[in-house]
Every structure is written in C-alpha cells, then in structure tokens.
C-alpha positions in Angstrom: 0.0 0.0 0.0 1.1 3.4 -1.0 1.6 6.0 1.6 -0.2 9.4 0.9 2.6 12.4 1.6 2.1 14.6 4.5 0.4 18.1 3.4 2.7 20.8 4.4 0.4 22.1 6.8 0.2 19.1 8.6 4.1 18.6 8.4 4.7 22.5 9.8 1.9 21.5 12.8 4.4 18.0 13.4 7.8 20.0 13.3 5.6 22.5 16.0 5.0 20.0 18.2 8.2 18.0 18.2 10.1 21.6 19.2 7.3 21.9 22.1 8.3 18.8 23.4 11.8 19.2 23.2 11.1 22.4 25.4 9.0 19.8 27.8 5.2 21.3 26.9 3.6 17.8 26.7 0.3 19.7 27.2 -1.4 23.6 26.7 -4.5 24.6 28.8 -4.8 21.1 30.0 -5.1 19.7 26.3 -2.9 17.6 24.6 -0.8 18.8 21.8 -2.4 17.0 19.0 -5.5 18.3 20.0 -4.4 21.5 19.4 -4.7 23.8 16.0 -2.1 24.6 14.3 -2.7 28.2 15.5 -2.5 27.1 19.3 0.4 25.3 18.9 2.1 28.5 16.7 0.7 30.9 19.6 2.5 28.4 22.4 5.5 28.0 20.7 6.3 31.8 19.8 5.2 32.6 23.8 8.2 30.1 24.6 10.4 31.5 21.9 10.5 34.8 23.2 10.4 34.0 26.9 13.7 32.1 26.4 
C-alpha cells in the first residue's frame, strides 16, 4: 500500500509539536498537543520562543 505524503500544513503542525516537546510542553491549557490547531500550537510555541 502506497503512503499518501504529508500536506505541508500538517508537516509545519508535526515540526511544532516536536520543538514543544523538546522544550517539555507535553500539554497547553490542560489539552494535549495533537488536539491542538495549528494556531494554538504556533501561539505556544512563539510565547516560549520569546520568553527564552
């Protein structure tokens, strides 16, 4: 079986959350990250960017 590629929405919203867990955010506003929309996880990640 063939595998379908990844859009590149989808592959920006995986990069997203593997940076957030290598800054140990396993979870925003009590949700986990796959839950989240691309937007959320964007928002979360640029927060942590610019605190660091």
């Amino acid at each position: 079986m063939e595998q379908i590629p990844e859009s590149k929405f989808e592959d920006k919203r995986s990069n997203v959350i593997e940076e957030l867990v290598a800054q140990n955010v396993f979870k925003i506003n009590g949700r986990q990250l796959y839950e989240l929309s691309l937007y959320e996880l964007m928002k979360e990640y640029t927060q942590k960017s610019l605190s660091s």
